[in-house]
N, C-alpha and C positions, 0 to 999 in steps of 0.2 A: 185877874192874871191873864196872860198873853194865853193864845191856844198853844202855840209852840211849847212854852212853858209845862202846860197839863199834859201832852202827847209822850213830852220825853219823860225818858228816866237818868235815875245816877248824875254822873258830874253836870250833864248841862241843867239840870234842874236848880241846882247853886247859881247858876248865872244870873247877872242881872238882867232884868229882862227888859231893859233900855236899849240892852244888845240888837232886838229884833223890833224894834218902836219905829212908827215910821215917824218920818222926818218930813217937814217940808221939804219940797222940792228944790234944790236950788236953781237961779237963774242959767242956760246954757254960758256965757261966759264964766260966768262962777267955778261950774263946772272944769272949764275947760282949763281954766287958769290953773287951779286945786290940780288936777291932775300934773301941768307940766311944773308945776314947782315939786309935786313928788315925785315924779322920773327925774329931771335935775339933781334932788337931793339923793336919789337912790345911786345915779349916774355920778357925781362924786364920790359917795362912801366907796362905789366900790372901786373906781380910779385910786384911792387913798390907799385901799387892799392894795391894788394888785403895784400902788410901787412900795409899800411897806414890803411885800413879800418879797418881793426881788432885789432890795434893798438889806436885808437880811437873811437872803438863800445864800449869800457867797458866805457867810458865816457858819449857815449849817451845813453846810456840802463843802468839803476841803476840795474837790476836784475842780471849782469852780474859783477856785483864789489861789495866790502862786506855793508853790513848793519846790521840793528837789525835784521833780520834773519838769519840764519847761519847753513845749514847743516853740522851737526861735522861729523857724521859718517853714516853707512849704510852696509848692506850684501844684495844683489841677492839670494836669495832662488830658481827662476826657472824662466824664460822668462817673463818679464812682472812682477814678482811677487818679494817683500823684503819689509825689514823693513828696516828705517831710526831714524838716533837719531841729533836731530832738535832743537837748542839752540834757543830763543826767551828772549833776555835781557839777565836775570840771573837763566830763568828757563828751562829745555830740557825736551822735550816730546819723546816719542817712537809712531813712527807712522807706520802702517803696508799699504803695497801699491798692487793692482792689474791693471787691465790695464781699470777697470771700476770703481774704487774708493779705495778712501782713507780714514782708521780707525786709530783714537784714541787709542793705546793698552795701556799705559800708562801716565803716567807724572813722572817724577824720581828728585828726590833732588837731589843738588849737591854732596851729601856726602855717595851716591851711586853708582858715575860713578867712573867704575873704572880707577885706577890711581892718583885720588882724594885721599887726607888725609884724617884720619879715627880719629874721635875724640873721646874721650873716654865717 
């Protein structure tokens, strides 16, 4: 038996002991190849994750896919700071935003925003 093998106790003593066997050496090419096909394969699987997850975040998080709320539009006025024009059913509010709260500036009919038909 291995000395690894005699030293331990409990689970690793079940191991095989091929676990700790030395190996020929491989050539440095060898080597080097063996490793960049593992990082490749690692560097896939987890590209694969991370678009399955976001792929499937707008399903578990409603906030992220549309509803009765609907930000139509908006402008940046300076870091931190804009207004927002904010559909809620079939009414839009204009809301004005900083980095410590949020104002009411208006509420606007439909037949105010522009682009909208103008009735006579």
């Amino acid at each position: 038996m291995h000395p690894v093998t005699l030293a331990c106790a409990g689970w690793l003593a079940c191991l095989p002991t091929g676990l700790w066997a030395e190996e020929a050496p491989l050539a440095p090419s060898e080597d080097m190849l063996a490793a960049t096909v593992r990082v490749a394969g690692f560097l896939i699987f987890f590209i694969a994750v991370a678009l399955l997850a976001g792929k499937f975040a707008k399903r578990i998080n409603p906030a992220l896919g549309s509803g009765p709320i609907e930000v139509v539009g908006g402008r940046g006025l300076a870091p931190g700071v804009g207004v927002r024009l904010i559909r809620v059913g079939d009414r839009h509010f204009l809301v004005g935003f900083t980095r410590e709260q949020v104002t009411l500036l208006a509420e606007i009919q439909a037949h105010e925003l522009p682009g909208s038909e103008v009735s006579p």
